[in-house]
DRENDOZA-815356 format. One line per 3 residues: number of its first residue (from 1); their letters; for each residue x, y, z of C-alpha. Coordinates in steps of 0.5 Angstrom, whole numbers, plus 500, padded with zeros to 3 digits. Layout:
// DRENDOZA-815356
NUM) A) X/Y/Z | ...
***
This chain:
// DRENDOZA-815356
1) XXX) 644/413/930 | 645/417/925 | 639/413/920
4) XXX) 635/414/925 | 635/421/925 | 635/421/917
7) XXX) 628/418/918 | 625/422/922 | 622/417/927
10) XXX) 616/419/931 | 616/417/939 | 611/412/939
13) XXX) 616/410/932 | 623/410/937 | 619/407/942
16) XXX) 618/400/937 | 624/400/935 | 627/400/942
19) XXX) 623/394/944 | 624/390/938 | 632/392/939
22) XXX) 632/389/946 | 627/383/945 | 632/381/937
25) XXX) 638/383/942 | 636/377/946 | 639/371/940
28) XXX) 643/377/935 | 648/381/935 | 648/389/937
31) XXX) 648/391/930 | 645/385/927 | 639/387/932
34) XXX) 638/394/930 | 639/393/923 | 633/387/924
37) XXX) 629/393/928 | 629/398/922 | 628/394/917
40) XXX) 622/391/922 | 620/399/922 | 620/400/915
43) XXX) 616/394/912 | 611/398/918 | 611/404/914
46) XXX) 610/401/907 | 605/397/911 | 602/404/912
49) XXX) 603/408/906 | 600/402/901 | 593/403/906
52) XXX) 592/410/906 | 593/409/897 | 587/409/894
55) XXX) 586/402/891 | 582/401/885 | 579/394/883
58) XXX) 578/393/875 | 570/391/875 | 567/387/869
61) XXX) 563/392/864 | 558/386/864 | 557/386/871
64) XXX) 554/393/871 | 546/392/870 | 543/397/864
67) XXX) 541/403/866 | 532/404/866 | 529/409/863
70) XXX) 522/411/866 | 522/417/862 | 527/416/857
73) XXX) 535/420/859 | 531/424/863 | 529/420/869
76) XXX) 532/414/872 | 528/408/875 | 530/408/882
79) XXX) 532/415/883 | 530/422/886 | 529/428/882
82) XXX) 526/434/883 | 523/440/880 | 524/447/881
85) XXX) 524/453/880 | 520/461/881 | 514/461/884
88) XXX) 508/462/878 | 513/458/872 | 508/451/873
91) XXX) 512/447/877 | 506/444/879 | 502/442/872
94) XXX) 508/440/869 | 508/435/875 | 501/433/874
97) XXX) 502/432/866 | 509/428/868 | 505/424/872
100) XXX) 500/423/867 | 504/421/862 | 508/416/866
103) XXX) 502/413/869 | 498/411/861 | 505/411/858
106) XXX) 504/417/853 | 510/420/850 | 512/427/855
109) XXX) 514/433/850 | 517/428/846 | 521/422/852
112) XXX) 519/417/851 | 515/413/857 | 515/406/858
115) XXX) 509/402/858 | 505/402/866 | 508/398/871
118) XXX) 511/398/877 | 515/403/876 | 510/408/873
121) XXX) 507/407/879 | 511/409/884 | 512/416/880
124) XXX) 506/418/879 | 506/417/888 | 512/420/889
127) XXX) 510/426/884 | 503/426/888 | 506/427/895
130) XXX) 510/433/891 | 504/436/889 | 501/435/896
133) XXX) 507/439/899 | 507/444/893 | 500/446/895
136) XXX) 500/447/901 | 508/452/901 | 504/455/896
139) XXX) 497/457/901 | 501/459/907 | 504/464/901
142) XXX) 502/470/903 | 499/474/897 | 500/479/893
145) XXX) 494/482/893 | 491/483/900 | 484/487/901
148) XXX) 484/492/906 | 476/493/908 | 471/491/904
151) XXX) 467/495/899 | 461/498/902 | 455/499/897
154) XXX) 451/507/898 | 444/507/900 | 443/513/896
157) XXX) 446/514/889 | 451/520/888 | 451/523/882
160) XXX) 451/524/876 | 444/526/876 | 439/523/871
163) XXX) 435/529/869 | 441/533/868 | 443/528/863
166) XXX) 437/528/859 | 436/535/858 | 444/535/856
169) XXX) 443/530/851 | 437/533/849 | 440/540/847
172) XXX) 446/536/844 | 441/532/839 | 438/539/837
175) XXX) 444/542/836 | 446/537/831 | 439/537/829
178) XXX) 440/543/826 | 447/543/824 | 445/537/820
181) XXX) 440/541/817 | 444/547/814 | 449/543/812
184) XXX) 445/539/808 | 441/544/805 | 448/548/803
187) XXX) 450/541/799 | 442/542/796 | 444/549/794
190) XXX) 450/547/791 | 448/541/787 | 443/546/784
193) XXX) 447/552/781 | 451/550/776 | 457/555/777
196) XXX) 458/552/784 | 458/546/781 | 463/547/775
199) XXX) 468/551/780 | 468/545/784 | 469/541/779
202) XXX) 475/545/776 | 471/546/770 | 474/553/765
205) X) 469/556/761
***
């Protein structure tokens, strides 16, 4: 008993084991049918332990189908993609240009697009359906400015007053007039006495 307890049987394991000694006990010897029954049991563990390894299988490369660009590295035939991003940054243009672009095969911002067909169509739906969803998250936003009572224009105008602005502006007109009228008469007096005219210009006598 001394192996079996060296190997740690579980109780469903003792139990295996105890039946197969009975039943190889029936055409063996005592010991013969223990050794038979452990070696039963250990061929059952290897069993076990091999299942629960990984398997790996060596593929053939050229089995492996070529990989289908609809817009070249970037989106794959077949495959779900998603744009995303803040609120404002232009998800949604940027998905009506791709789909654009895929539909009438023009380069996006340089990837290459393949030729329409199939495939291109199917994008362009999907996107359209993702556009759809965009705008609809997009009103049910609250927004960011919210008006809180409408403006409401006066019956009757509250100031400034006309006639008070024409008498101001009328005043001011006069007074620069006048200041305008001294200050070119000042320069005519000026040009018409030479020893004005000398000292201005740094003449010495």
């Amino acid at each position: 008993m001394t192996k079996l307890d060296d190997l740690k049987l579980t109780e469903a394991e003792r139990e295996t084991f105890t039946e197969r000694c009975g039943k190889y006990a029936e055409t063996m010897e005592p010991e013969d049918a223990e050794l038979q029954a452990l070696a039963d049991l250990l061929k059952d563990r290897e069993r076990e332990s091999a299942a629960r390894r990984p398997h790996f299988e060596r593929i053939n490369t050229s089995d492996i189908p070529p990989l289908l660009w609809v817009v070249k590295k970037w989106i794959e035939k077949g495959s779900l993609n998603l744009i995303f991003g803040d609120s404002g940054t232009g998800k949604s243009f940027i998905a009506i240009f791709l789909a654009a672009c895929v539909s009438i095969g023009v380069d996006f911002f340089g990837y290459k697009i393949r030729r329409p067909g199939a495939a291109q169509r199917q994008v362009y739906t999907q996107l359209k359906v993702q556009y759809e969803l965009l705008k609809v998250t997009m009103a049910s936003e609250k927004p960011v400015f919210q008006i809180l009572e409408m403006a409401e224009v006066p019956d009757k105008k509250s100031g400034p007053s006309r006639g008070m602005l024409c008498i101001i502006v009328t005043f001011a007109a006069g007074f620069f007039a006048v200041f305008l009228a001294f200050v070119l008469n000042a320069i005519s007096n000026i040009r018409k006495d030479p020893e004005a005219m000398a000292k201005l210009k740094g003449e010495k006598r």
